[in-house]
Rosetta silent file (secondary structure, phi, psi, omega in degrees, C-alpha in Angstrom):
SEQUENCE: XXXXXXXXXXXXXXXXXXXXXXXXXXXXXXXXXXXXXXXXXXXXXXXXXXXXXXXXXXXXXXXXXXXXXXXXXXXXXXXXXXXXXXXXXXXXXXXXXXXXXXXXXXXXXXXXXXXXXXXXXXXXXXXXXXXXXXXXXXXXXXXXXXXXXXXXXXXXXXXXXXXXXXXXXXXXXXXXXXXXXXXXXXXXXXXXXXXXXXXXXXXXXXXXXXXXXXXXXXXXXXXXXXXXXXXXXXXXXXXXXXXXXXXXXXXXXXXXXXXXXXXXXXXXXXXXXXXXXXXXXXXXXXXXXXXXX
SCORE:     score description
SCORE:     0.000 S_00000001
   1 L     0.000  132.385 -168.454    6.677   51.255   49.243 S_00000001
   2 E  -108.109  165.338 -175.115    8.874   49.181   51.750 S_00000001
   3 L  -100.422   -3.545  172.889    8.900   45.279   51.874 S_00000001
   4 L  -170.606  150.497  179.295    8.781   44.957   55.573 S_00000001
   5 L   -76.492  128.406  160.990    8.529   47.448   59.154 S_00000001
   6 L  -143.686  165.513 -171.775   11.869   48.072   60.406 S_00000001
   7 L   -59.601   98.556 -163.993   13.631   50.350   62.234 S_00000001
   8 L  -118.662  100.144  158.886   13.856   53.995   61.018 S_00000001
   9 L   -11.065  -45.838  173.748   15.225   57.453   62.216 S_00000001
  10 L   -75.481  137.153  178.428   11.781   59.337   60.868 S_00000001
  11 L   -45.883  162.538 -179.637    9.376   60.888   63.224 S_00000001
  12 L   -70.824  135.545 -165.235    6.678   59.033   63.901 S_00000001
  13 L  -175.665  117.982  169.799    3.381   59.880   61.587 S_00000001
  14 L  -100.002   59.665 -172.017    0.234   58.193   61.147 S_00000001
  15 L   -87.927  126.795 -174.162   -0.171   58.778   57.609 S_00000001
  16 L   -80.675  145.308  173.947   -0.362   54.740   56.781 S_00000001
  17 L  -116.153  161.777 -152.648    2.416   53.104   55.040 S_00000001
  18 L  -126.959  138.080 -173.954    1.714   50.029   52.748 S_00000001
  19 E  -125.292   95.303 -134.614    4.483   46.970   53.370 S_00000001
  20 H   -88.497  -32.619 -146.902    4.417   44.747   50.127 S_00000001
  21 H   -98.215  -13.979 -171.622    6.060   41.818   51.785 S_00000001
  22 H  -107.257   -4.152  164.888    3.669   41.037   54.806 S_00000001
  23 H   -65.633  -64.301  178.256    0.658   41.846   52.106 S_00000001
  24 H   -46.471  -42.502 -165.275    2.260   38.831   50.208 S_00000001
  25 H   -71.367  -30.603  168.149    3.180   37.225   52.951 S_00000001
  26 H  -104.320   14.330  168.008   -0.533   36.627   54.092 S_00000001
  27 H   -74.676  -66.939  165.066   -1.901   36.555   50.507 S_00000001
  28 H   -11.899  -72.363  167.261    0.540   32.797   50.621 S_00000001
  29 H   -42.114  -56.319  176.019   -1.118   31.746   53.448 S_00000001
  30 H   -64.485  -55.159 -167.021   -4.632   32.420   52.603 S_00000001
  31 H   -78.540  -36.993  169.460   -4.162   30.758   48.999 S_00000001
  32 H   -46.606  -32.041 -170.790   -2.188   27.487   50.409 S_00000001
  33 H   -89.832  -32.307 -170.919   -4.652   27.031   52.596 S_00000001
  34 H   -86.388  -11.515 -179.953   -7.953   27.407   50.226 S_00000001
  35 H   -85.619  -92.820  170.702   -5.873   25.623   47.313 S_00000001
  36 H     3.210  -60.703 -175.786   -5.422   22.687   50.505 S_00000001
  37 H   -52.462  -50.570  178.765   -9.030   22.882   51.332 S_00000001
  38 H   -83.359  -28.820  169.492   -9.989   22.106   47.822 S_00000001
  39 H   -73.268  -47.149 -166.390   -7.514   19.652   46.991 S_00000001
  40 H  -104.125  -22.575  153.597   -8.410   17.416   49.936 S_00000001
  41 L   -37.372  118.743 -166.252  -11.757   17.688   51.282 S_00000001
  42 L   -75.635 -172.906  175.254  -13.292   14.780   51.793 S_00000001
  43 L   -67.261  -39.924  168.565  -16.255   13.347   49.877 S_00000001
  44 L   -33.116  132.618  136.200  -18.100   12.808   53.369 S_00000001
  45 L   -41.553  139.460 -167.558  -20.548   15.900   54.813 S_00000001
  46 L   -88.407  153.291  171.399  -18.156   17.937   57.044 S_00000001
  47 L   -97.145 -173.695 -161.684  -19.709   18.060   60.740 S_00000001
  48 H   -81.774  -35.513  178.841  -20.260   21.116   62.039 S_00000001
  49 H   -42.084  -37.885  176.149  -16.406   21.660   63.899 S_00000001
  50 H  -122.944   42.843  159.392  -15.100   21.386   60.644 S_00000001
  51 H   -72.865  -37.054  160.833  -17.195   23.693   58.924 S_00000001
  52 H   -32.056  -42.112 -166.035  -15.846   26.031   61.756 S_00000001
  53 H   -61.642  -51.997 -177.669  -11.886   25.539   60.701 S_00000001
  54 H   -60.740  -27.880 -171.134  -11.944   28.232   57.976 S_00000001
  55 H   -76.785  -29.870 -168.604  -13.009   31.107   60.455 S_00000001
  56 H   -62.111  -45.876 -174.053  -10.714   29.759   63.137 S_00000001
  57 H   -84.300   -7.513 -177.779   -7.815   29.994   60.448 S_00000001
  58 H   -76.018  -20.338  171.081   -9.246   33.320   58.624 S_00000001
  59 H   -96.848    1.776  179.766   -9.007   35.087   62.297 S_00000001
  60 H   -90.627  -36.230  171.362   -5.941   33.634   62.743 S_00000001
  61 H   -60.342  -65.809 -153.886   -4.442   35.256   59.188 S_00000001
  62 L   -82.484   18.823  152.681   -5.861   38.377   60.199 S_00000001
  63 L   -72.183  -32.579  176.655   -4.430   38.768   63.821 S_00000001
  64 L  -101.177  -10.730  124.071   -1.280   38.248   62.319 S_00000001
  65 L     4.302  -84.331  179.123   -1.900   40.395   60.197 S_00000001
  66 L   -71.610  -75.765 -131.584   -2.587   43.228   62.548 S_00000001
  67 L   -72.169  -24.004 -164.392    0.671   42.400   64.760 S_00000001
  68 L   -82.724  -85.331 -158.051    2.873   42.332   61.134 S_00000001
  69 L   -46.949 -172.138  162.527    1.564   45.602   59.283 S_00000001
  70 L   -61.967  154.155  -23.790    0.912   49.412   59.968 S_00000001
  71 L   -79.525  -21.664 -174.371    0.330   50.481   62.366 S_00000001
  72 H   -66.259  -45.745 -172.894    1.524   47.826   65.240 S_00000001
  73 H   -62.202  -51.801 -176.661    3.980   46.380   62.978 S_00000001
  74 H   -76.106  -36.322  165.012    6.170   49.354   62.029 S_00000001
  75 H   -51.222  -51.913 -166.505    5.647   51.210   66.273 S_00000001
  76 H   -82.893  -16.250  174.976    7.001   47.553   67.354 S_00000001
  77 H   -90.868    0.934  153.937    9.664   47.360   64.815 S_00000001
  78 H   167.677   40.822  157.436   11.348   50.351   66.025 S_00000001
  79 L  -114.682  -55.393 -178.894    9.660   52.808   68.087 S_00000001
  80 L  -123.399  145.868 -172.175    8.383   51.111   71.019 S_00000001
  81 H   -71.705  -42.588 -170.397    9.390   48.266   72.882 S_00000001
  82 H   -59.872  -42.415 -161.437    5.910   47.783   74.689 S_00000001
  83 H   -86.490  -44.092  151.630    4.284   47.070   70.749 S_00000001
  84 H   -15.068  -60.896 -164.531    7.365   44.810   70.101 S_00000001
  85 H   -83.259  -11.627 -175.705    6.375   42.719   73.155 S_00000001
  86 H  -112.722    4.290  152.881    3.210   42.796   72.437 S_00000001
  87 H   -52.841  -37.250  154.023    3.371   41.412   68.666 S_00000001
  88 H   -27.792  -77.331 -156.386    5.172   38.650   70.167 S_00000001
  89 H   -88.138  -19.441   62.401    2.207   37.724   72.414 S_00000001
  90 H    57.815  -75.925  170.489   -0.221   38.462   69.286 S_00000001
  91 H   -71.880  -39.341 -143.580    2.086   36.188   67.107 S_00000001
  92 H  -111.838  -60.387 -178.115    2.518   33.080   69.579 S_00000001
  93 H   -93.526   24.381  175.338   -0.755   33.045   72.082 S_00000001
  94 H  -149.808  -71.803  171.866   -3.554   34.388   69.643 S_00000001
  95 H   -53.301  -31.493 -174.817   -2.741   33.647   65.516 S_00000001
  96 H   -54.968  -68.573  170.037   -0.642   30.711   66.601 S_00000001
  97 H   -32.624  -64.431 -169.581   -3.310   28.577   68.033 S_00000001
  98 H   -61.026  -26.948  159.207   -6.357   29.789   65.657 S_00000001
  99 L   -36.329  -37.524 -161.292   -4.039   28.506   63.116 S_00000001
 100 L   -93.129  -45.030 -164.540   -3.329   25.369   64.298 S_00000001
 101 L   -63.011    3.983 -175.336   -7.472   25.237   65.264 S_00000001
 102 L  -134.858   11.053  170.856   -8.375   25.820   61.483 S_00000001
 103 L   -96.599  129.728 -179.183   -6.512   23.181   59.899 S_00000001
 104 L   -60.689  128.595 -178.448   -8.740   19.856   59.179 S_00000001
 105 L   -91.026   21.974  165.323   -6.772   16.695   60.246 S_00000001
 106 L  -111.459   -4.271  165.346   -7.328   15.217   56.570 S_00000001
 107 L   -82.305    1.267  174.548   -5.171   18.153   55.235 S_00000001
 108 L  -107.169   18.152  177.531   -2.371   15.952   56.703 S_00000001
 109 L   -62.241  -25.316  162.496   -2.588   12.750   54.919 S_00000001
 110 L   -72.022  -37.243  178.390   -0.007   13.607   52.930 S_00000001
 111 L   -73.774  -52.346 -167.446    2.482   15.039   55.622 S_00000001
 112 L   -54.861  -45.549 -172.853    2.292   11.947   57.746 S_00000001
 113 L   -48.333  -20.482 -161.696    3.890   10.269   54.408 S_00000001
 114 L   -98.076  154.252 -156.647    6.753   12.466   54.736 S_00000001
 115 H   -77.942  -19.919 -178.964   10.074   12.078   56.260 S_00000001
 116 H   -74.138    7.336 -173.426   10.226   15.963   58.038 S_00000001
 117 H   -80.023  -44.869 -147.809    6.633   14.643   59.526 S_00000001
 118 H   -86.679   -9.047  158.669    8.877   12.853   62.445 S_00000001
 119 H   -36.122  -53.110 -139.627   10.351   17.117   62.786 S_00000001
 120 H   -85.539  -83.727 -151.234    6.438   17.787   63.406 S_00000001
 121 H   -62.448  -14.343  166.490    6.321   14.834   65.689 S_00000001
 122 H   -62.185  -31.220 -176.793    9.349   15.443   68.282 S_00000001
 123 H   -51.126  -25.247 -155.585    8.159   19.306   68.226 S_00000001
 124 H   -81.046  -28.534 -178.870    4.891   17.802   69.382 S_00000001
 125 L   -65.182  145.515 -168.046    6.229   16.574   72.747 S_00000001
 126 H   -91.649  -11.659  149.402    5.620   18.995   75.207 S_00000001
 127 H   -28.142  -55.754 -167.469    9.603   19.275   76.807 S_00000001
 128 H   -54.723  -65.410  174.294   10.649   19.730   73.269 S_00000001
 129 H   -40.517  -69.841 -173.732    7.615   22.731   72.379 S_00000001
 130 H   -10.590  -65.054 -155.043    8.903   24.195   75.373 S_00000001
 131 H  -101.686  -22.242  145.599   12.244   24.730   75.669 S_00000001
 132 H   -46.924  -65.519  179.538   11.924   25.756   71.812 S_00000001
 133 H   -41.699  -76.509 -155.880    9.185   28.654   73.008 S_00000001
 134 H   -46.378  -58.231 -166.726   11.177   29.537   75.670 S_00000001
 135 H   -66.416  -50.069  157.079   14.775   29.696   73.793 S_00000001
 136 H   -11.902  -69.524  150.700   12.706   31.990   71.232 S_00000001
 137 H    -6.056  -91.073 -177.617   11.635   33.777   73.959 S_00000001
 138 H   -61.073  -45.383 -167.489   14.402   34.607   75.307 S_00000001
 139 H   -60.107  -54.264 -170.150   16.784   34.942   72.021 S_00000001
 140 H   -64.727  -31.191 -165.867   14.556   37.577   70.446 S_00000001
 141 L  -107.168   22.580  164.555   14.057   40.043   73.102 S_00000001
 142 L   -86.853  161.446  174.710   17.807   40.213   74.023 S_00000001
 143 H   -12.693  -65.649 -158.257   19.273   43.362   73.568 S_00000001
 144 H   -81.754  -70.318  154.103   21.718   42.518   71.204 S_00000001
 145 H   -20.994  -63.107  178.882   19.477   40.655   68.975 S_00000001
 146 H   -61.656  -52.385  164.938   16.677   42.822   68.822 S_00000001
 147 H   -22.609  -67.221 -151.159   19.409   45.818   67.972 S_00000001
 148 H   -75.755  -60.502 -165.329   20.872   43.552   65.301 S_00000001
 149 H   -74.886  -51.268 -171.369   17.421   42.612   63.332 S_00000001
 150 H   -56.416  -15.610  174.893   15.625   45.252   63.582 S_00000001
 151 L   -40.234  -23.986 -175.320   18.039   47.295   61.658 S_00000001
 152 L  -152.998  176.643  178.689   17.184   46.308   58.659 S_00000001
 153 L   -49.423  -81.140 -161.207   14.369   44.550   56.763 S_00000001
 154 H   -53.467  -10.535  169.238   15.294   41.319   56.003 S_00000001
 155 H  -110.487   37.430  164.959   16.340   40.865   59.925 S_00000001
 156 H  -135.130   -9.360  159.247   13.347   42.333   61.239 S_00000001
 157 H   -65.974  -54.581 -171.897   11.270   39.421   58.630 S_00000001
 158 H   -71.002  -17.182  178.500   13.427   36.731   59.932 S_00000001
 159 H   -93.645  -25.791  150.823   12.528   37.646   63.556 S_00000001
 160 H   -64.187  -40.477 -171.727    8.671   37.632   62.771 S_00000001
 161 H   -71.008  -20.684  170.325    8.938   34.375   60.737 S_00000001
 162 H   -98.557   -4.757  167.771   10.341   32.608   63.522 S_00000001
 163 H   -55.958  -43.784  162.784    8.124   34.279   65.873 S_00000001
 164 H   -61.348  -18.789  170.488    5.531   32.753   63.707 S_00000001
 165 H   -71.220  -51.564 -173.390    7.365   29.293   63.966 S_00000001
 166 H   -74.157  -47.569  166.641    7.273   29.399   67.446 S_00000001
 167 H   -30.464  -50.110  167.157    3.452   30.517   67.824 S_00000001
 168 H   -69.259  -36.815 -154.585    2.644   27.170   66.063 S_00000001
 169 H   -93.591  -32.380  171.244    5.453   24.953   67.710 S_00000001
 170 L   -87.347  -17.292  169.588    4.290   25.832   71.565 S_00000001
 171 L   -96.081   -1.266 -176.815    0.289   24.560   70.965 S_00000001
 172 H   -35.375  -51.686 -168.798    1.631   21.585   69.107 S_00000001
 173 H   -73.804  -15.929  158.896    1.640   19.287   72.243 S_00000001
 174 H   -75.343  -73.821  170.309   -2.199   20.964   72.783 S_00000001
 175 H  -116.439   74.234 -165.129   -4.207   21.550   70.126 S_00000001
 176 L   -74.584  114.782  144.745   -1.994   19.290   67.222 S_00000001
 177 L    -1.512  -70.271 -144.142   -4.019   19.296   63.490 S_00000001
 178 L  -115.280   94.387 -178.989   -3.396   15.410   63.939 S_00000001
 179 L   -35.276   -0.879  166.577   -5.190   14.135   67.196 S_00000001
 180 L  -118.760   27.855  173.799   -2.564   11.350   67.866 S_00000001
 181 L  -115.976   17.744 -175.720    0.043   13.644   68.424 S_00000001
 182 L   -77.677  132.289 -175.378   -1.749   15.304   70.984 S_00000001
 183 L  -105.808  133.630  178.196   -0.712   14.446   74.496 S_00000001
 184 L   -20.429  -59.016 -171.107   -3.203   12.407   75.938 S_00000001
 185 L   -83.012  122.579  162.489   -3.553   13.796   79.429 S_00000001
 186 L   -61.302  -49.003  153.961   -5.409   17.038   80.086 S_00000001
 187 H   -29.733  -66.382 -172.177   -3.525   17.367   83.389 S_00000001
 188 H   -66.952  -10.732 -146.865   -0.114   17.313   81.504 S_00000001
 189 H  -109.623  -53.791 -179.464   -1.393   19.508   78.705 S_00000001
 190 H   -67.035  -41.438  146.118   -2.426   22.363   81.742 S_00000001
 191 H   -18.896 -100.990  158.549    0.887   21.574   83.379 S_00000001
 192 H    -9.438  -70.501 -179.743    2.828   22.455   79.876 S_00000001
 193 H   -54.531  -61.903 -158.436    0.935   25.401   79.112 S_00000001
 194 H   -58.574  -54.572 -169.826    1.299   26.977   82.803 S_00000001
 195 H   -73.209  -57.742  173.315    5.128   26.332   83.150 S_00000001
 196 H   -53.023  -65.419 -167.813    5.895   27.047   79.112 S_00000001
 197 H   -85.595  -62.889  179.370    3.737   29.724   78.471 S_00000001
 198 H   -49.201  -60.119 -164.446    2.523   31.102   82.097 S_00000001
 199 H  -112.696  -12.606 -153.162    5.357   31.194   84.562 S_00000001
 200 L   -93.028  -29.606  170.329    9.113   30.485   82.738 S_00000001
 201 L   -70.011  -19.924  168.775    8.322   34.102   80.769 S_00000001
 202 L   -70.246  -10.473  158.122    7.643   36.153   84.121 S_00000001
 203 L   -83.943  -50.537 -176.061   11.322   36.001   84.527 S_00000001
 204 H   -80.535    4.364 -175.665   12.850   37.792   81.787 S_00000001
 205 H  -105.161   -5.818  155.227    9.889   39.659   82.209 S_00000001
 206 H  -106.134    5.692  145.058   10.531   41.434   85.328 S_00000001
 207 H   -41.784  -66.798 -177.484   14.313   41.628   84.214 S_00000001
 208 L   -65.285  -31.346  174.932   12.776   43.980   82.268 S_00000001
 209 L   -58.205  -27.571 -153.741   10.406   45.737   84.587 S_00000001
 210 L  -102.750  -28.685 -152.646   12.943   45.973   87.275 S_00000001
 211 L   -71.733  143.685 -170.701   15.815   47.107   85.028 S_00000001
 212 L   -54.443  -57.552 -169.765   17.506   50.613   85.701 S_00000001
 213 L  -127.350 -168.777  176.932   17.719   52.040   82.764 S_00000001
 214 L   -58.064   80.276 -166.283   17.058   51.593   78.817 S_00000001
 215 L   -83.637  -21.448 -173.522   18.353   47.862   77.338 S_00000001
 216 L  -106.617  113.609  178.080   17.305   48.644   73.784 S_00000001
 217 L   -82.659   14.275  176.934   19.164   51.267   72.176 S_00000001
 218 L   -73.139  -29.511 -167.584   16.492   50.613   68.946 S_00000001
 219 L  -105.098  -23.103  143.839   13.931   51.834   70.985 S_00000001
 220 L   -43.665  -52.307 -158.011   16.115   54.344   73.201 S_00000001
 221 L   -86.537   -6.049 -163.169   17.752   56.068   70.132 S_00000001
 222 L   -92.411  176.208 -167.237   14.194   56.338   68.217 S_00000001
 223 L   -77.464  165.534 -157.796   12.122   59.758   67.670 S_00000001
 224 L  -120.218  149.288 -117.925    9.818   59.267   70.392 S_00000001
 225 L  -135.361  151.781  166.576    6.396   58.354   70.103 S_00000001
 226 L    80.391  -42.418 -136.131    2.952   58.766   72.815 S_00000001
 227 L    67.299   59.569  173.854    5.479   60.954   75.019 S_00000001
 228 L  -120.264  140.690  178.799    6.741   58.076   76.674 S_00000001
 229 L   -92.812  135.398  179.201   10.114   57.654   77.952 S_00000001
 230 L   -34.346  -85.504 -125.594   12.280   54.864   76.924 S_00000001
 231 L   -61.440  -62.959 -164.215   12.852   53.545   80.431 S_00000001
 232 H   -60.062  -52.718  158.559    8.964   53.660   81.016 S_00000001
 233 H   -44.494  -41.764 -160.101    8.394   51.795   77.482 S_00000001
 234 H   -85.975  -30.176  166.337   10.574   49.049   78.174 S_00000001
 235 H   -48.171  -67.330 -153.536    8.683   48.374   82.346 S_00000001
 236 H   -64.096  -19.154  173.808    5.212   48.414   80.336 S_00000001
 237 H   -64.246  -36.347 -165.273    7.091   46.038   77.996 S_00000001
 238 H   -95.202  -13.192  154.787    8.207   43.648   80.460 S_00000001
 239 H   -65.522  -20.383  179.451    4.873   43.910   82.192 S_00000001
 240 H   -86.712  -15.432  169.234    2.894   42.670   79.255 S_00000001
 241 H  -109.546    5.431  151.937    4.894   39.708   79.123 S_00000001
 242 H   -71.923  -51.447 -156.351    4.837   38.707   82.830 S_00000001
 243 H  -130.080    5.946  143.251    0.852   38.907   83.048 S_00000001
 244 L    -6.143  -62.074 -169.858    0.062   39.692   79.290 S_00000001
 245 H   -93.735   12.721  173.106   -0.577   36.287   78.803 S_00000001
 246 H   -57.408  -63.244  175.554   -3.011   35.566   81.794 S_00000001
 247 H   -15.960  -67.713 -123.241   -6.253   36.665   79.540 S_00000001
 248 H   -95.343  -53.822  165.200   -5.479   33.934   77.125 S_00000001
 249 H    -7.493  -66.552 -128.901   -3.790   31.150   79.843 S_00000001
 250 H  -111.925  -75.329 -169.989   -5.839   30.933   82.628 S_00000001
 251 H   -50.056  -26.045 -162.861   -9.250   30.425   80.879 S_00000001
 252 H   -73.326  -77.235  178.646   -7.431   27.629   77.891 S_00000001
 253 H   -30.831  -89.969  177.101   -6.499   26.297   81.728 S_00000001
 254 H   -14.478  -61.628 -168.858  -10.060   26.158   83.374 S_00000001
 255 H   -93.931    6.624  120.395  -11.150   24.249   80.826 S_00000001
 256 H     5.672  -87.223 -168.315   -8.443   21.648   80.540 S_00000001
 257 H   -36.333  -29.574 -160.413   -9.302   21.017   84.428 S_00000001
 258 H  -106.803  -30.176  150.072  -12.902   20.870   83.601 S_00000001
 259 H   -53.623  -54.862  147.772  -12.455   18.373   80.830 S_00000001
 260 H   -25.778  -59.314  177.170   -9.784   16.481   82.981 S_00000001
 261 H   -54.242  -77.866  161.459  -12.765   16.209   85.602 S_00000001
 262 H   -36.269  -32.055 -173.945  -15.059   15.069   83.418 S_00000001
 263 H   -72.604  -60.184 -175.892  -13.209   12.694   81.744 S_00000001
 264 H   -42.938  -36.251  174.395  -12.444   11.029   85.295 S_00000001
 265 H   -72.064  -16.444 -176.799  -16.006   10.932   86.151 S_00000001
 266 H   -80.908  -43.095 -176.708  -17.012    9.245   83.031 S_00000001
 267 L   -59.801  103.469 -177.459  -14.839    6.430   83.733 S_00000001
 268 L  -101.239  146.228  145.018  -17.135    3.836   85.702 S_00000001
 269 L   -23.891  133.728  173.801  -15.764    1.677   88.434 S_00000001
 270 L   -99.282  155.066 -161.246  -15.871   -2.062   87.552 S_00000001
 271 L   -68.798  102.184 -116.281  -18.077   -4.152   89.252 S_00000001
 272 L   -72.408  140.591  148.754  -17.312   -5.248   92.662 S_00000001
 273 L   -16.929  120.570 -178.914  -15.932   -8.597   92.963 S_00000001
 274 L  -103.458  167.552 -151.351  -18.237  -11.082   94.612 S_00000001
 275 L   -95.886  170.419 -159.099  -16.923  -12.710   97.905 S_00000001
 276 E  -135.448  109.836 -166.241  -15.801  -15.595   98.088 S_00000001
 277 L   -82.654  136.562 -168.249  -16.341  -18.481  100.839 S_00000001
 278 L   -70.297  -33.255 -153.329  -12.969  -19.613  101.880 S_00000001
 279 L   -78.621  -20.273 -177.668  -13.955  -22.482  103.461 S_00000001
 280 L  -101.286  -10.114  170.563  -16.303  -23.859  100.297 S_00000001
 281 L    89.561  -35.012 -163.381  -14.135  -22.525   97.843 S_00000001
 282 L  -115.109  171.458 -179.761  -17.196  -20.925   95.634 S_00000001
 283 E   -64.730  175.077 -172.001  -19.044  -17.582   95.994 S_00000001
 284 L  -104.138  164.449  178.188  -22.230  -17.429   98.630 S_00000001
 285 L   -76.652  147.406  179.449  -25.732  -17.040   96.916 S_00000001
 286 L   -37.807  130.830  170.888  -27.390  -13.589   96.427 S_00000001
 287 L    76.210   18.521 -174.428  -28.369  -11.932   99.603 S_00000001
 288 L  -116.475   28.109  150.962  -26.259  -14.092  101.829 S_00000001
 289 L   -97.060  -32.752  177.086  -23.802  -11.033  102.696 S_00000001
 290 L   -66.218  -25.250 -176.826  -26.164   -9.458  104.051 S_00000001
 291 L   -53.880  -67.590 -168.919  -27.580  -12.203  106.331 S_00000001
 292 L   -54.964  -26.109 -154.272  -23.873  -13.259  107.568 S_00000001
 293 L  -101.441    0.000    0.000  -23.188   -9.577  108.274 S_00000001
């Protein structure tokens, strides 16, 4: 029994292999959160959203889940590049979120107390989320990186746990536990998302698509898997993260826009002014603009 999916020399087999460390690792999760739940729940009937919060975070466990273990976990940790890229999008635009969506904002009465709470709140700006995603992004799927962690356990753990860091750390400035760290404006919040998530990843991601040959010798050098050719893994790689993340994007957009709308329409005008006669100084009596006009 191995303690994490990493990179291995043996053919390929789907006889399932059992990985002790991401069973624990979402065992953790699952108990922090229902020992949380129980410690802090208020006295108050829950409304119905956050009766909702355990399912949000119980599909959120077990999507990450699927992207950690057999079989997707051990194919991405060092057979194919396309299930690499697409744990990635797995960990950050699908567990990340329902995570953040299944936490209660009274499990954080305590965190606001705390001094690494002002960590939480710079992350929360959306430059900051960003350029964090993005350097992630980028950092994990270079060559040389990916080469160096996957090699072994304990660097193929540390490159999911910050995968998992970042998955939380890019909806911060959207859908933040604690609603006043949320940035106000739906417009800037679809802005953020489009440019962070949407368009700034479509670069390295047709780097890859476009590239001549093979950049990962982890995924080059391994027994080979499908019948797929490196070169052909690593295009289908770099295609799922140029338009990969369109599913998940583009609708989270629409309704931003559609909120955004709404909100503006909700807002009534204040009530026109009434005119004012210059020459008397005071306003004219009801129905005497229309007369004069």
């Amino acid at each position: 029994m191995q303690f994490w999916c990493a990179a291995t020399s043996d053919p390929w087999t789907w006889t399932p292999k059992p990985y002790v460390g991401v069973w624990l690792s979402m065992a953790v999760l699952v108990f922090f959160y229902v020992r949380a739940w129980r410690r802090h729940r208020p006295d108050r009937p829950l409304s119905a959203l956050e009766r909702r919060k355990p399912w949000w975070f119980g599909l959120g466990v077990a999507l990450l889940w699927v992207a950690t273990d057999w079989p997707v976990g051990a194919l991405g940790a060092g057979y194919l590049a396309s299930l690499h890229m697409l744990q990635f999008m797995i960990y950050t635009l699908a567990a990340g979120p329902l995570l953040l969506l299944g936490i209660p904002d009274w499990f954080l009465d305590r965190a606001r107390q705390q001094r690494w709470w002002e960590v939480v709140r710079t992350l929360s700006k959306p430059l900051v989320a960003g350029l964090v995603f993005n350097a992630v992004l980028l950092s994990t799927h270079a060559p040389v990186v990916v080469d160096l962690l996957r090699a072994s356990q304990i660097g193929s753990f540390v490159m999911d746990l910050v995968w998992f860091v970042a998955g939380l750390i890019v909806w911060l400035p959207v859908i933040n536990p604690d609603s006043s760290l949320r940035h106000r404006s739906m417009a800037v919040r679809a802005v953020y998302l489009f440019l962070a998530v949407g368009a700034l990843p479509m670069l390295p991601g047709g780097f890859l698509v476009f590239a001549s040959g093979p950049l990962y010798r982890t995924f080059e050098l391994a027994p080979p898997v499908f019948d797929i050719s490196a070169t052909a893994d690593q295009q289908l790689a770099g295609l799922i993260m140029k338009v990969g993340n369109l599913p998940i994007i583009w609708p989270i957009l629409l309704v931003l826009f559609v909120k955004w709308s709404r909100a503006d329409q909700s807002v009534t005008p204040p009530p026109p002014r009434p005119a004012v006669d210059v020459l008397a100084g005071t306003a004219p009596p009801a129905g005497s603009q229309g007369a004069s006009s």
